[in-house]
N, C-alpha and C positions, 0 to 999 in steps of 0.2 A: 485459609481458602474457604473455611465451609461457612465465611460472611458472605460471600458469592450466592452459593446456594440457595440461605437460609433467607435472604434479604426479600422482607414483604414491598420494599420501593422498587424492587424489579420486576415481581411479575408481571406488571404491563407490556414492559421491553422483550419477556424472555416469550410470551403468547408470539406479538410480535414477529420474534427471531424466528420462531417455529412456524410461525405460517412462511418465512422467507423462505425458510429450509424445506419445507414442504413442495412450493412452488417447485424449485428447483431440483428437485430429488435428492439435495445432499442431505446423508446422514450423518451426524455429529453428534461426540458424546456427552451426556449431560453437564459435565467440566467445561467444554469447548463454549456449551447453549450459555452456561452462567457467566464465562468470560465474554462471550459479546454483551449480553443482558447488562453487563457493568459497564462496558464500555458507551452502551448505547444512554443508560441513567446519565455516568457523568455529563457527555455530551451535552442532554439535556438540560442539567444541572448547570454546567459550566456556560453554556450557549446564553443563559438569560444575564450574565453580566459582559461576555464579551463573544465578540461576532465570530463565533464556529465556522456556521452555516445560516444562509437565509433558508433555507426550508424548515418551517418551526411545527407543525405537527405532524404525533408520532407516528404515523400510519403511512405519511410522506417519508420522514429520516429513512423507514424502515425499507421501502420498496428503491430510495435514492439510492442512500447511503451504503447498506449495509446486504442491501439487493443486487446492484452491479457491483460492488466487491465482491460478493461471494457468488456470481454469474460468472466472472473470473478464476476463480477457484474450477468449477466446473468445466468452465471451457479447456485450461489448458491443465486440469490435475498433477498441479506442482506438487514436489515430494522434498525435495531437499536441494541443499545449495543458498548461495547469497540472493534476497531480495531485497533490490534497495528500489524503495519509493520516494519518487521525486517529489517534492511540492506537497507534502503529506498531507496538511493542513490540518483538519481533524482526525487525522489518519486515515481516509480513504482513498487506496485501497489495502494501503497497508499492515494496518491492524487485524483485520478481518483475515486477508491472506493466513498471516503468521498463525492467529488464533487456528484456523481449518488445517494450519500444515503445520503442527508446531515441530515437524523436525527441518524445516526450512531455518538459516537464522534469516536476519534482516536488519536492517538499518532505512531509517525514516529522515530523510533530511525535509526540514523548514527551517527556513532562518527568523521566519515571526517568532519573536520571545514569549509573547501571551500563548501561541498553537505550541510552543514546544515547552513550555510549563505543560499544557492541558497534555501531551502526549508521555511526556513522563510521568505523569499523576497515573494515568491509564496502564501503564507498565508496570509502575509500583502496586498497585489496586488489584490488579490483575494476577500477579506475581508470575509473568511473564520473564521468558529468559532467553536467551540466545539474541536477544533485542536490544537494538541503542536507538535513542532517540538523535541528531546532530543538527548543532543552529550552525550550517552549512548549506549552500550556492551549492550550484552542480558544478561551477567549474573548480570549487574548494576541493569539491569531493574527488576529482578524476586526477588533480593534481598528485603526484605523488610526493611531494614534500610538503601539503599541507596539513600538517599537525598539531594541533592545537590544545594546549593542557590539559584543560575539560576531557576533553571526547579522549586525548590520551590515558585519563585517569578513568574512563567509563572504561576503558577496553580493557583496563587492567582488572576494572573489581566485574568481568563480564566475559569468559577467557572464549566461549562460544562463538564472538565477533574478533576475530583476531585483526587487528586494524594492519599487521607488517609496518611498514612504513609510511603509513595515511591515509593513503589514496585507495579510490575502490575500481579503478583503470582497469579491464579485463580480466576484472571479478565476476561478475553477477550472471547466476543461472536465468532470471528470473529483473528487470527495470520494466518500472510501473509510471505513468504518469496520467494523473487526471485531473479534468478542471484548471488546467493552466494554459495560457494560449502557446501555443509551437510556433519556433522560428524554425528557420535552417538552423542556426549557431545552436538551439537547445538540441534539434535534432543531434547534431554532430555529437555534442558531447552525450547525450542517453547513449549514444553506439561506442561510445568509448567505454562506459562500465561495462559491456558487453561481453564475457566471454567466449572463447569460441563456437563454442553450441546454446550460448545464451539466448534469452528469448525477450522482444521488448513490446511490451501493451499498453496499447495508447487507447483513453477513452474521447472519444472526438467525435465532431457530428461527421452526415455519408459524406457531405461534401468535399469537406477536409480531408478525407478518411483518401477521397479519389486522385485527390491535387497530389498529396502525398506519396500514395503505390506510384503516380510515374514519373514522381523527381528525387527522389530520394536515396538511389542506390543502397536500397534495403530489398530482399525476396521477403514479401507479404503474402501472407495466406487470405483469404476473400472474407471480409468486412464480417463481424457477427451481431446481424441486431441485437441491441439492448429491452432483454424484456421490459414492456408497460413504459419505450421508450417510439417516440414515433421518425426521429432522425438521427436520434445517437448511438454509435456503433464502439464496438472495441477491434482494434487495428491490431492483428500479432506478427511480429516480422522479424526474422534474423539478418545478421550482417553477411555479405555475397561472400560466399568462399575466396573470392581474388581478393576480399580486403581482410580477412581474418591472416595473423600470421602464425 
């Protein structure tokens, strides 16, 4: 870990981080600052051969990306339990979460092969733990007999994620999803990882944000503007006590 540290191609990233961290009053410890710092370099790194993110400079990554993930952090100061990120893609908001809480575990599902190579490079890089990456659909993941040898064989060399028997079905403290369009049918299944005091954040613009609070048979808390964001908000709602069992 002290390539984290020591590494002169990060301090761009790691000023970056600390201005993000600044903005937002999180304090995090120099380990946590060098784990983003790496994450935000590969990114970088990785983004010029294949399509990460269309946001390409780093003063942008840093107020998108790794600015409303860890806006999230603050908002709802998750401590521990399952987070599983939808749609991770470069890992936001996933990676950043874990990194600010690292006694949360979490599991990152993308089924793009190139985003879930780049998100296990980031894990490994990192030397990140209680974390799986999985080239899994949300309705793979809620299934409970969908098991698959891979992700079986990660759960095994990873005991932090304990997979039970597949599925993450009224598991999760903590479902994230950003940057992916919401149906009804995704909504249905984010509420199924749902545990019963589980909590689900949605990054979405207001408008969305409003169609949603009154069809959804979710209790939502009121919309929280996205710093340095002029219509995107994050959405935090749990499932109504009459559908929890």
């Amino acid at each position: 870990m002290d390539s984290l540290h020591n590494n002169p191609s990060t301090k761009e990233y790691r000023e970056l981080i600390d201005r993000v961290l600044s903005e937002l009053g999180l304090l995090l410890d120099e380990h946590q600052t060098a784990q983003l710092a790496a994450h935000f370099s590969l990114l970088v790194h990785w983004n010029r051969r294949i399509n990460l993110t269309s946001v390409r400079r780093p003063e942008d990554i840093a107020v998108r990306h790794f600015g409303e993930s860890l806006f999230l952090v603050k908002l709802l100061r998750p401590e521990t339990g399952l987070l599983v990120d939808v749609g991770s893609g470069a890992g936001f908001p996933g990676l950043p979460i874990k990194i600010a809480c690292p006694a949360m575990t979490a599991v990152l599902l993308e089924p793009t092969t190139k985003k879930m190579a780049f998100l296990k490079e980031v894990i490994r890089r990192c030397e990140l733990t209680g974390i799986e990456a999985r080239a899994e659909r949300l309705r793979e993941a809620v299934h409970e007999e969908a098991v698959h040898e891979e992700a079986v064989q990660d759960a095994m060399n990873d005991e932090a994620v304990n997979r039970d028997s597949g599925g993450l079905a009224g598991r999760a403290a903590l479902v994230t999803l950003r940057a992916v369009a919401l149906t009804p049918d995704l909504l249905s299944g984010l509420k199924k990882l749902l545990a019963p005091d589980g909590r689900l954040a949605l990054f979405l613009g207001q408008e969305d944000a409003v169609a949603i609070q009154s069809a959804s048979g979710m209790d939502w808390e009121s919309p929280a503007p996205i710093p340095h964001s002029e219509r995107r908000v994050i959405l935090v709602g749990k499932r109504r006590s009459e559908e929890v069992s």
